[in-house]
C-alpha positions in Angstrom: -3.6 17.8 -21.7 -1.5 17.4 -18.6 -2.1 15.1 -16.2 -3.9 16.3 -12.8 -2.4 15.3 -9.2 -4.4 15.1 -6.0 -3.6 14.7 -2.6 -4.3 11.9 -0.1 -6.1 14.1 1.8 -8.7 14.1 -0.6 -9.2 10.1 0.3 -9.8 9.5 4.3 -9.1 6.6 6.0 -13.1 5.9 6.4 -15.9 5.6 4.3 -19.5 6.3 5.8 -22.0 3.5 5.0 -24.2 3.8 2.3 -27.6 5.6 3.3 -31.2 5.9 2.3 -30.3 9.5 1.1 -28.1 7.5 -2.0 -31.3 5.8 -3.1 -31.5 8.1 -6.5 -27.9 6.3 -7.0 -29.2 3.3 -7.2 -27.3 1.5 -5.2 -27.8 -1.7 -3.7 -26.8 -3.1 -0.4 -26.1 -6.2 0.5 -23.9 -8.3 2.7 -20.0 -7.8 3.0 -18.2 -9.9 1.4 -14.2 -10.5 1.4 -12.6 -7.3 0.7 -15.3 -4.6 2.5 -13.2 -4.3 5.4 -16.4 -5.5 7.5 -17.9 -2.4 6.9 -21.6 -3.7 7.1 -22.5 -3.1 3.5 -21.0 -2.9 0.0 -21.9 -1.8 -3.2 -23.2 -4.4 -5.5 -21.3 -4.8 -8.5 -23.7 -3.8 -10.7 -24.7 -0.5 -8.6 -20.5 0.0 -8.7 -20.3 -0.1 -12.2 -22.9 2.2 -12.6 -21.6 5.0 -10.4 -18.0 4.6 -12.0 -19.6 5.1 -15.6 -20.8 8.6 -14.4 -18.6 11.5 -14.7 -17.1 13.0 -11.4 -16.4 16.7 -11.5 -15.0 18.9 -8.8 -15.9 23.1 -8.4 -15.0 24.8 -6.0 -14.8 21.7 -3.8 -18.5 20.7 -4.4 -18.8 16.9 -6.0 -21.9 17.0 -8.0 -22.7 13.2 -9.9 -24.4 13.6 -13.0 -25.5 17.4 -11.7 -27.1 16.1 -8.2 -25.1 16.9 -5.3 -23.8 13.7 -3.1 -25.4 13.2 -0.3 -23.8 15.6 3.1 -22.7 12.5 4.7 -20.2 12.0 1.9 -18.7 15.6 1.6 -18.3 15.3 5.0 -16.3 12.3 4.4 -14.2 14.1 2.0 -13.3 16.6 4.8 -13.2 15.2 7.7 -10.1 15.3 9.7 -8.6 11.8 10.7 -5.1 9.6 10.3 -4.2 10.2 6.6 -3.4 7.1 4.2 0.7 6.6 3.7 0.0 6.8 0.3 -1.4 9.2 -2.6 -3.4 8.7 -6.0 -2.4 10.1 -9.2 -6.0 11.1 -9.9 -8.9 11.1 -8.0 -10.8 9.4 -10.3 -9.0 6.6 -9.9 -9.2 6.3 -6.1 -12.8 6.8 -5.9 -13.3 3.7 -8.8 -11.3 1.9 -6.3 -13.6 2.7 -3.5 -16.6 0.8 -3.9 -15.6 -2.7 -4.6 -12.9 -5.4 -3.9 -10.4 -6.1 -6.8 -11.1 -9.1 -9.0 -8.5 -12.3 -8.0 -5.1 -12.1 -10.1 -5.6 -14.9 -12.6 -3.0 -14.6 -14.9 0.6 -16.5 -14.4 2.8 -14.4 -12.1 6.3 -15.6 -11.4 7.3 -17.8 -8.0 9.3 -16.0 -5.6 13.1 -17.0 -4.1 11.8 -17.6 -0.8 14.4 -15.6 0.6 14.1 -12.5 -1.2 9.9 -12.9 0.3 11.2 -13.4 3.8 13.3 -10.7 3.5 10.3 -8.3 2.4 8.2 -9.6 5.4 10.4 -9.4 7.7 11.5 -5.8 7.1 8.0 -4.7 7.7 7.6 -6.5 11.1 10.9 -5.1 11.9 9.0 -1.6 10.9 6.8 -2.5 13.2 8.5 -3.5 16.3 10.8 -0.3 15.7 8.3 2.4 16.0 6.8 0.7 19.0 3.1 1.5 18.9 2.0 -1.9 19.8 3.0 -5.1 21.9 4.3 -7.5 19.4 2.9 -10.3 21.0 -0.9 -8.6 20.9 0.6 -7.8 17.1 1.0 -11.7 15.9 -2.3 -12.1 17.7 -4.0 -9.6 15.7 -2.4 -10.7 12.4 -2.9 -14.4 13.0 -6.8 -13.6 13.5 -7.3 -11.6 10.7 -5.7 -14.5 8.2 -8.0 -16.5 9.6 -11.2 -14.1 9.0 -10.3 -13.8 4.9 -8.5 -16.9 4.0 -11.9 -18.7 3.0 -13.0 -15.9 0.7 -9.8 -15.3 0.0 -9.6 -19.0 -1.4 -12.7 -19.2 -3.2 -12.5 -15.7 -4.8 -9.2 -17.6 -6.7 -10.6 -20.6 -8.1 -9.8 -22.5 -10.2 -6.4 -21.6 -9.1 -5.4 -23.0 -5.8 -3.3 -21.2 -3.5 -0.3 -22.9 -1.7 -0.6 -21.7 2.1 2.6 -21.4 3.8 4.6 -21.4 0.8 6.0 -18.0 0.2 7.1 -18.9 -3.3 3.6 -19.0 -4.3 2.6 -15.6 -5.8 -1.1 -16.4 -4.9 -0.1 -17.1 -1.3 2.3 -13.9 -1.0 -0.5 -11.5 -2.3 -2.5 -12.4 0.5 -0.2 -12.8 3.4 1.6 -9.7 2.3 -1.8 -7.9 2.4 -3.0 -9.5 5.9 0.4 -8.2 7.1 -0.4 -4.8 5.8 -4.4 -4.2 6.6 -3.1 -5.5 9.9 -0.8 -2.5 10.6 -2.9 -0.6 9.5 -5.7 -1.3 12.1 -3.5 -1.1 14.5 -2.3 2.0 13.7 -5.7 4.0 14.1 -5.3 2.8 17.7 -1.6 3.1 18.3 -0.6 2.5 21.9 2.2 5.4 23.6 3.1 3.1 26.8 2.2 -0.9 27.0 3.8 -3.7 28.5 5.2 -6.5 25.8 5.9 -10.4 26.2 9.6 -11.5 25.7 10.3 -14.8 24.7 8.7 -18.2 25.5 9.4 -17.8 29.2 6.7 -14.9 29.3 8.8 -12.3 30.7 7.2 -8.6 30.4 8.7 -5.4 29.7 7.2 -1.4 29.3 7.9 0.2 26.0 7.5 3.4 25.7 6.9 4.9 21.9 9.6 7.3 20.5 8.7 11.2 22.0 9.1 12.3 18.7 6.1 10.3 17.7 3.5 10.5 19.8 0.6 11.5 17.2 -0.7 7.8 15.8 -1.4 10.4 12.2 2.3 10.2 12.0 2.6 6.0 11.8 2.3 5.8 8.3 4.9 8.0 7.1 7.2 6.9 9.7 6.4 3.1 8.7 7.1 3.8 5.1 10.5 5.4 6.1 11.1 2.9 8.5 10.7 0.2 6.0 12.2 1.6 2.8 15.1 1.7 5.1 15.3 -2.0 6.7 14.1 -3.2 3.2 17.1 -1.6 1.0 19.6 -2.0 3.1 19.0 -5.8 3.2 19.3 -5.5 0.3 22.4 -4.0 -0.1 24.3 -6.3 2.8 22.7 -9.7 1.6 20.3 -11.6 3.3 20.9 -15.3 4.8 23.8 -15.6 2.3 21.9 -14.4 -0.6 23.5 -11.6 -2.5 20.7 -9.5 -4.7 23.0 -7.0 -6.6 21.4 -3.8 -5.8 23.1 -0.9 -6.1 24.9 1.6 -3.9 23.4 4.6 -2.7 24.2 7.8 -5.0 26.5 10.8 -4.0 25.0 14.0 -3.1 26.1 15.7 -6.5 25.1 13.1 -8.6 23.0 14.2 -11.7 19.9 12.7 -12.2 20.6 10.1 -15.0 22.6 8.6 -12.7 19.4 8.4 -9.8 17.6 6.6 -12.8 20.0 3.8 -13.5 20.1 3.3 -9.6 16.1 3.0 -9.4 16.5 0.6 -12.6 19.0 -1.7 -11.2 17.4 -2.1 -7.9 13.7 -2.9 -9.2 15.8 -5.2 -11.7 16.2 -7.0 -8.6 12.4 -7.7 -7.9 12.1 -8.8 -11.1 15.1 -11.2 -10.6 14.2 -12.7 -7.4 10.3 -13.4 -9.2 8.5 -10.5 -7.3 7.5 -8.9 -10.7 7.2 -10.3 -14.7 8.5 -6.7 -15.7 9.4 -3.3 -14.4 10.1 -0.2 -16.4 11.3 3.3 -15.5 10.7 6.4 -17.4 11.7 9.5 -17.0 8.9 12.0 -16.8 11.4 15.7 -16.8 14.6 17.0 -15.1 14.8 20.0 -12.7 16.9 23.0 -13.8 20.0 21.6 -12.0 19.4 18.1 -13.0 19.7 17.0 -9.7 16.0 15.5 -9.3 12.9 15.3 -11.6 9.8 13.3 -12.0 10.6 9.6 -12.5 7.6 6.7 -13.5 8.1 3.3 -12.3 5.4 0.8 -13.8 5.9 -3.5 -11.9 3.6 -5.7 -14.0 2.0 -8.8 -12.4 3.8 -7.9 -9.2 3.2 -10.2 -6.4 1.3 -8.0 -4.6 -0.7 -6.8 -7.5 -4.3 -7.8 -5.7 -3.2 -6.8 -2.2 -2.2 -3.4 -3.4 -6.0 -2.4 -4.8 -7.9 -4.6 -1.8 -5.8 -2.3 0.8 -6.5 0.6 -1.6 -10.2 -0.5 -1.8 -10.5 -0.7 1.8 -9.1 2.9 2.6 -5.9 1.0 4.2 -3.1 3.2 5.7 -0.7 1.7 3.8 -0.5 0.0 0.8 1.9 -3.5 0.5 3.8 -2.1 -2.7 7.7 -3.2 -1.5 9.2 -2.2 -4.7 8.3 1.5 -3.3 9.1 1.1 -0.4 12.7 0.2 -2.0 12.8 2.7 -3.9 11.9 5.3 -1.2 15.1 3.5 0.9 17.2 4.1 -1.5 16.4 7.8 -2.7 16.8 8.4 1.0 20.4 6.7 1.5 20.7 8.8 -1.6 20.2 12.2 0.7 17.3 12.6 -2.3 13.8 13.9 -1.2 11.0 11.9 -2.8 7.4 11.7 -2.7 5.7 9.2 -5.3 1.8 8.6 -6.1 0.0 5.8 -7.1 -1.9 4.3 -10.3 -3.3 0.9 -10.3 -4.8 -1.4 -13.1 -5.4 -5.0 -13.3 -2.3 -6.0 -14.5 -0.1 -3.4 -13.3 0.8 -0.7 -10.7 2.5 2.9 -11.3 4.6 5.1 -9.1 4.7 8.8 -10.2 8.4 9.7 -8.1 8.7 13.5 -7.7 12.3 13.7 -6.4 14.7 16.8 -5.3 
């Protein structure tokens, strides 16, 4: 049977809190823990792992679980208008299992990072950041700094026995959750981008207006323009070296290149991640051609990437963006490759998928 694809806009950037009117779910609330976003409530594991075993099925646009309609609140969740996540599921089932509930902490050995091949990654989405100019960068480190602050406790006790080295980038533990306080960050801030503020330069506390790009005024437009933005920065760092450190990856393709050659492109540049310790293994498969051979479906799987929790907590917290570099790469490069892309998601414990649609 072939596979189904939904679109984002099936999964909004909010999720209404659980109501009275979800009692015949059996559902219980309780207080938020690390990875709820602060929403108020969560679902208790046990009430999550009861909805997921039920069977959702779509008619006509009406959800019904186990044949009772969901409760209005929730289709009008499902419909309401709002700043669309930067990213897409591969089925909706899997987004809505990812919903309820905070991933479990990444116990397994993942590989330590060349520190910097991490700094470069971090440092192309700040640069992301600053570039589309939709907040002071000052107010930005603010916000970011706070926010470490507000999960690092759970954070740390959600990993035990393992004990995460703060501060030290290597440290896969330690990446997965700065990476993903980086990302949740500009996400918040995006909901709330600012057109005209004044920004602090330097230590001597000089100010200067900013004034956001004309061509983006509509905050709904951030996260595509982020993920652009950063694919960009990201690959071609990559390409030029970074702090004297040369990672290998490889030119952009010509315009008339087929699509086998697109492939061993993608390959070589998430044999890179793999290199510099981001992932324990990445894979590429080609899914079909087009007629021309010019583009096709392409899937990328990174196992025990370093960002593997981060990805499903930003996921589980309806994030704008997820911290999934290796995409953002790969996105760079197809565009340096004058290739239009478009990839969607599929997470497991161990492992994250990207379903590339290119032409």
């Amino acid at each position: 049977m072939p596979t189904t694809f939904y679109s984002a806009q099936f999964i909004r950037a909010s999720f209404p809190p659980v109501s009275s009117s979800c009692k015949n779910s059996k559902l219980q609330s309780v207080p938020p823990r690390h990875g709820d976003g602060g929403a108020g409530t969560r679902i208790e594991r046990k009430g999550a792992q009861s909805l997921l075993a039920n069977r959702w099925t779509s008619f006509g646009g009406e959800l019904e679980l186990l044949g009772k309609r969901l409760p209005v609140e929730y289709k009008r969740w499902i419909g309401r208008a709002g700043i669309d996540v930067g990213y897409e599921f591969e089925d909706v089932l899997g987004a809505l299992m990812l919903a309820p509930s905070p991933p479990e902490p990444i116990l397994f050995a993942r590989r330590m990072l060349n520190l910097k091949f991490a700094v470069l990654l971090m440092r192309s989405a700040y640069e992301a950041v600053d570039a589309l100019d939709f907040i002071p960068m000052d107010k930005f480190q603010i916000k970011f700094w706070k926010l470490r602050q507000s999960e690092v406790e759970p954070y740390a006790l959600q990993c035990q026995p393992l004990r995460v080295k703060y501060g030290d980038l290597t440290d896969p533990l330690y990446f997965d959750f700065i990476s993903f306080s980086q990302f949740a960050t500009i996400s918040n801030e995006m909901r709330t981008g600012e057109v005209v503020f004044e920004e602090k330069m330097g230590s001597d506390g000089e100010r200067r207006v900013v004034r956001r790009d004309t061509k983006l005024q509509d905050n709904g437009d951030l996260p595509a323009a982020f993920i652009d933005k950063a694919g960009k920065l990201l690959y071609q760092q990559l390409l030029d070296g970074f702090e004297g450190e040369v990672f290998d990856a490889p030119p952009p393709c010509t315009s008339d290149s087929d699509f086998s050659s697109v492939i061993k492109g993608v390959k070589k540049l998430l044999q890179v991640f793999v290199n510099e310790g981001y992932a324990l293994n990445a894979s590429i498969e080609p899914v079909q051609s087009s007629a021309d051979n010019h583009g096709g479906k392409l899937r990328v799987k990174m196992e025990g990437s370093a960002t593997q929790w981060g990805i499903q907590a930003l996921a589980s917290r309806r994030a704008l963006l997820l911290s999934d570099f290796a995409a953002l790469a790969v996105g760079g490069y197809l565009l340096a490759s004058n290739r239009k892309a478009s990839h969607k998601v599929r997470c497991s414990d161990t492992s994250t998928e990207q379903l590339w649609t290119i032409v």
